[in-house]
C-alpha positions in Angstrom: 100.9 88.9 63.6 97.5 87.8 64.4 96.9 84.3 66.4 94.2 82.3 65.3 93.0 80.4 68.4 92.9 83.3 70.7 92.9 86.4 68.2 95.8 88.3 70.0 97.2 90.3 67.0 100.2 92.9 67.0 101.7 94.8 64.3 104.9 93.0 63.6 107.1 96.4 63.5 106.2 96.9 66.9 108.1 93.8 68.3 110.7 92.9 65.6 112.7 95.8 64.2 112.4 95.0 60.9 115.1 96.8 59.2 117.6 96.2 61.6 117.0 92.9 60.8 117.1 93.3 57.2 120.6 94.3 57.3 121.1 92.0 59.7 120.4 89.2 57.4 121.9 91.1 54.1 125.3 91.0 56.5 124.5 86.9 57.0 124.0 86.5 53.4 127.0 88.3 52.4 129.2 86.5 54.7 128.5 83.5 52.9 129.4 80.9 55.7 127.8 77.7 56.3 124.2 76.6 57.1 125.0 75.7 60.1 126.7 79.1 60.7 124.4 81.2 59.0 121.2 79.8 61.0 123.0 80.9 63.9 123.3 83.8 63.0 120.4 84.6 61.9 118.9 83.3 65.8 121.0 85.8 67.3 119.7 88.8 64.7 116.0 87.5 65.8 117.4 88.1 69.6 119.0 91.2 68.9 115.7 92.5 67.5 113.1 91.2 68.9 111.1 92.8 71.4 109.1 90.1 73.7 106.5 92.8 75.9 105.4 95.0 72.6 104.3 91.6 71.0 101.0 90.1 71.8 101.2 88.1 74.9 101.0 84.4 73.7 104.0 85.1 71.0 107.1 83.6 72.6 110.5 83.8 71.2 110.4 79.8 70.4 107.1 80.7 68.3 109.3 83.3 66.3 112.4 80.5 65.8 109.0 78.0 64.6 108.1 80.6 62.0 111.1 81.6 60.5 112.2 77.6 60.2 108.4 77.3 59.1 109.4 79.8 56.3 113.2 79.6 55.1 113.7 75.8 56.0 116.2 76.2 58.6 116.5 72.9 60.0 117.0 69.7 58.7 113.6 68.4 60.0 111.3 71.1 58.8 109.8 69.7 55.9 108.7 66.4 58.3 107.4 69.2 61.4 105.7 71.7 58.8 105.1 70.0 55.3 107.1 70.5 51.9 107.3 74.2 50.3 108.6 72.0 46.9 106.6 72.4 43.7 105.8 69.1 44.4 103.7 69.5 47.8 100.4 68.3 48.1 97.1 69.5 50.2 97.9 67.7 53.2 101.2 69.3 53.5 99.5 72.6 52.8 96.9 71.7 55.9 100.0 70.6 57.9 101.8 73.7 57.8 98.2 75.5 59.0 97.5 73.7 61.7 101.0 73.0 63.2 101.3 76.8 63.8 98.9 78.8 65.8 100.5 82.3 64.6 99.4 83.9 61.0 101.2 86.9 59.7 98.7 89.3 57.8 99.4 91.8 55.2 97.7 94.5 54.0 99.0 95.7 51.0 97.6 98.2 48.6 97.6 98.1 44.7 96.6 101.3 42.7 93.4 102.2 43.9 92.7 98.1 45.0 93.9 97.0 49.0 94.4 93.6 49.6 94.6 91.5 52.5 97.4 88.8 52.6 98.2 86.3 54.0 102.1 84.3 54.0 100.2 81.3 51.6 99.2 84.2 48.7 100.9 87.0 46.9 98.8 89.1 44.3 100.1 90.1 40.9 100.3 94.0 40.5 100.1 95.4 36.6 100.6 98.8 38.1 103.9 98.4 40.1 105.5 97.0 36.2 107.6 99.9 34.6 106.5 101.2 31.6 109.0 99.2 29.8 107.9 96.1 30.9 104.7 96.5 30.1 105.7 97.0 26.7 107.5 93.4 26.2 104.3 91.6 27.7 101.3 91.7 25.3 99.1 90.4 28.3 99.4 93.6 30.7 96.5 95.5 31.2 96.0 98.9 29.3 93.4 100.2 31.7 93.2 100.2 35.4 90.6 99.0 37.7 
């Protein structure tokens, strides 16, 4: 979790358990209850494990509450405070959701023999991670690596 205005940056498994959380939110998502419910829920997960002095020093709880509405469209107003996630947006809502939030989460993923540096806004395409099957059914996968 890197910000971008002051460059404090820590390793998001070092203040948010991460897979505590991830059951967590599997056990929010099974209940099937309500939106209203299930938001609720999933606040109190973020409480549960999130730990405020191993995250940088400018990352407040509230920021964490503004990324994940940011994200899953929690509230009811977070497509007029952050910009539309539809197929439909358009650049403006693309530079709204940038510059409304000062906090970025990077990934660094690797691919093969490639790494890649991620951010939230872009996902690359792996041919390696496909089974061999489904390579098979798709006449556009590689046959050689990079």
């Amino acid at each position: 979790m890197i910000n971008k205005e002051t460059k404090e940056w820590a390793p998001v498994p070092r203040f948010l358990d991460a897979q505590q959380l991830t059951k967590d939110v599997t056990a929010i998502t099974d209940a099937a209850r309500g939106k209203t419910f299930s938001n609720f829920m999933m606040g109190m997960a973020l409480l549960k494990n999130y730990h405020a002095f191993q995250g940088p020093k400018g990352l407040k709880l509230w920021d964490l509450f503004k990324k994940f509405d940011k994200t899953w469209a929690l509230t009811k107003r977070s497509t007029t405070k952050y910009g539309r996630t539809s197929p439909d947006r358009t650049v403006e809502d693309a530079m709204k959701r940038r510059q409304t939030d000062p906090w970025n989460f990077l990934f660094i993923a690797a691919c093969g023999s490639r790494i890649f540096s991620i951010t939230t806004s872009a996902a690359p395409k792996c041919a390696s991670f496909r089974t061999p099957r489904s390579r098979a059914k798709s006449p556009s996968a590689p046959t050689t690596r990079a």
